[in-house]
N, C-alpha and C positions, 0 to 999 in steps of 0.2 A: 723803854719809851720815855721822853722826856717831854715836860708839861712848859714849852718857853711862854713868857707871858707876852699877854695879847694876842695869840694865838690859839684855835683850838685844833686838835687832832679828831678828823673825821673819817670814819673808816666806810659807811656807806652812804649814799643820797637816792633814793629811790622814789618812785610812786607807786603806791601800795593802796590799802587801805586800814584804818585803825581797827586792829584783832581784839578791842577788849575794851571794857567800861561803857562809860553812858552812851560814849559817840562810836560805839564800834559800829562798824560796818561802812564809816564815813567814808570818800575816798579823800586821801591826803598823801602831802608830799613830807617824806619820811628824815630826819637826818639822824645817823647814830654816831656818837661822840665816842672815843675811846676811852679808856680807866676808867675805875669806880674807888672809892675809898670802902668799900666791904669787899670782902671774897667770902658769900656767900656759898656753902656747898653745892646747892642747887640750882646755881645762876645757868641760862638756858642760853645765854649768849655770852660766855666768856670767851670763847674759839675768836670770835668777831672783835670783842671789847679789847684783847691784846696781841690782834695780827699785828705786823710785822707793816701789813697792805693799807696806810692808811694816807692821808690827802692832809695837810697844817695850813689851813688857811687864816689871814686876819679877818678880824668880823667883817671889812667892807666887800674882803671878796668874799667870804659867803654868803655875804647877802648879795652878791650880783649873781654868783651861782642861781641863789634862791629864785631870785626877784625874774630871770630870764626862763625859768622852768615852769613859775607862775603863770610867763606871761604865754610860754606855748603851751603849758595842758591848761592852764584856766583851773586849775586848784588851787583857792585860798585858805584852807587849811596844812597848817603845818605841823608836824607830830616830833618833838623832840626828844629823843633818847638816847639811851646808853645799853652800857655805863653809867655813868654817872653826871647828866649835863649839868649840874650846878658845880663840878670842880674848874667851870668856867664861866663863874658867875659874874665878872666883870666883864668880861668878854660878850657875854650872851645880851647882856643890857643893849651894849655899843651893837652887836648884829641887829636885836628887836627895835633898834631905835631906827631904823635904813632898813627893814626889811619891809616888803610891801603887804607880807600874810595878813587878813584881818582875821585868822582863825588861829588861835598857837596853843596847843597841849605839849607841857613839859610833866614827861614820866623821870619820876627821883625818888628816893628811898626817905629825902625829906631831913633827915641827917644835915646838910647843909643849909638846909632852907632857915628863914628865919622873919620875925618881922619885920626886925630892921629892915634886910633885904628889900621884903614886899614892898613896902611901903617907898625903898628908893625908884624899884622899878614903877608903881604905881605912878611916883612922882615925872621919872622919865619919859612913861609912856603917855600923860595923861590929855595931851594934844593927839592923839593916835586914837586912842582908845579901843587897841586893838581887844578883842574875845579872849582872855587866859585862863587856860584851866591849869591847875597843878594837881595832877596824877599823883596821888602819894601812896606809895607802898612798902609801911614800914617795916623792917626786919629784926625790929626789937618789940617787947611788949610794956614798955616804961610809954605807952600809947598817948599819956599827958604831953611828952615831949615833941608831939605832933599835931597841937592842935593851934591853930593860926587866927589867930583874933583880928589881926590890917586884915580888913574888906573895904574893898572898890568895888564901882561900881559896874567894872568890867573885866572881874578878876572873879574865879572862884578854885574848888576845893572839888575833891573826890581824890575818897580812899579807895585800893585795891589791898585785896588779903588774900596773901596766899596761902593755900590751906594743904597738908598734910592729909588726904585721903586715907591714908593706911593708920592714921591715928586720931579719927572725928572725937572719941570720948575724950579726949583728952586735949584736940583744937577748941572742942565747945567752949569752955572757960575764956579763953583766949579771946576768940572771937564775941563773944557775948558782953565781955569787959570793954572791945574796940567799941563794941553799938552802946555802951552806953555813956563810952567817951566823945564818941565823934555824933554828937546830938544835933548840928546843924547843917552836913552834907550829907551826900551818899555814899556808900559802903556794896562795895561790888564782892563778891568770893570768887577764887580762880584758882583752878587745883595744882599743884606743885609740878612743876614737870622737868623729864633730863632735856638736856640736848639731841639724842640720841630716842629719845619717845616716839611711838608707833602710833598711829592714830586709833587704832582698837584700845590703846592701852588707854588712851587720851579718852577714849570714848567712855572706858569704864570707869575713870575716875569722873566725868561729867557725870554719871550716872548715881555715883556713890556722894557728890557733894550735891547733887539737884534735890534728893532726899533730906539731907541734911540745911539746905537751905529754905529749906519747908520746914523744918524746926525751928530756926533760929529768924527765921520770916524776916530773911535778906535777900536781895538778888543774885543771880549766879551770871559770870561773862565764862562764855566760853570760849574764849582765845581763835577766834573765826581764823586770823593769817594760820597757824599750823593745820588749818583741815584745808585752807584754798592751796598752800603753798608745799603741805608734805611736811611739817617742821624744817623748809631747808631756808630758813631767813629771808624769805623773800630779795632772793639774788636775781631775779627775772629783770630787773626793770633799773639798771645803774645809771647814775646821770655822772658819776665822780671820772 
């Protein structure tokens, strides 16, 4: 797969709704980017992240894409994922700058994010003033190289932590060091899962981290799209 610039490779555009964090349950319009710069063991959309099947468009036609599926479901939030959407950070400005969402969640590992960044998009969007969340879920524990100082006033933060069920004695440290790094957002926990995950299985790790988030007095997301959709990625609903 190749990354041409100004262009991003999208492999689905769906309407769905957000499976996880503060705004789950939201209905939004979905876009997922291809690549990521981790290979993650346990990444639960790699099948997706490096098909073969996927759409290159320049930011302005995505945003016409966008701006026309807006305009027939009347969803103004938008959910950006991956892979990795910040390995089209310049790109993604030029889309947010023409898109018409006034709601945008971009899910990242955060690895690319930076303040510089923030503060340019801040700058670009700040006649818009659209809603941005950044969904950070990081997959190292150097947890300082994740903490984002540029605040707008239409910008914020939320971590997600994915936790290792079959080893809470030893996530606890982990997870206990995140909450007392990330002291001015919120901290969701969300249990590790395959591609291939059964929703019983899914159900008993919800079970084993909801106990353990009663220890560590954080909130639990339970990943609502794999119990509506089966874990099969919400392929119901393609606009590409």
């Amino acid at each position: 797969m190749s990354f041409p610039t100004g262009k991003v490779n999208v492999c689905q555009i769906i309407q769905t709704i957000q499976g996880e964090g503060k705004y789950a349950g939201y209905p939004v319009i979905l876009i997922r980017v291809c690549g990521c710069n981790l290979k993650c063991p346990f990444c639960d959309t790699k099948d997706l992240m490096y098909t073969a099947n996927y759409t290159t468009y320049t930011p302005k036609e995505l945003a016409e894409c966008i701006n026309h599926t807006i305009k027939t479901t009347g969803i103004n939030h938008l959910l950006i994922t991956g892979g990795e959407p910040l390995l089209y950070r310049t790109e993604l400005i030029d889309f947010l700058d023409i898109c018409d969402a006034n709601f945008i969640e971009i899910e990242t590992n955060g690895t690319l994010l930076s303040n510089k960044y923030i503060s340019f998009l801040i700058h670009m969007l700040r006649y818009k003033q659209p809603k941005i969340v950044f969904n950070i879920s990081p997959k190292s524990n150097n947890f300082d190289n994740f903490v984002f100082q540029c605040r707008g006033s239409f910008v914020e933060y939320c971590y997600k932590l994915v936790v290792d069920t079959n080893n809470l004695d030893k996530e606890r440290n982990r997870i206990l060091a995140a909450k007392k790094c990330f002291t001015d957002d919120p901290i969701y926990l969300m249990p590790m899962t395959k591609p291939d995950e059964t929703i019983e299985t899914l159900v008993e790790k919800l079970r084993k981290l909801e106990e353990f988030c009663r220890d560590v007095n954080l909130p639990l997301t339970s990943r609502l799209h794999m119990f509506l959709y089966d874990n099969a990625n919400e392929t119901n609903y393609s606009y590409i």
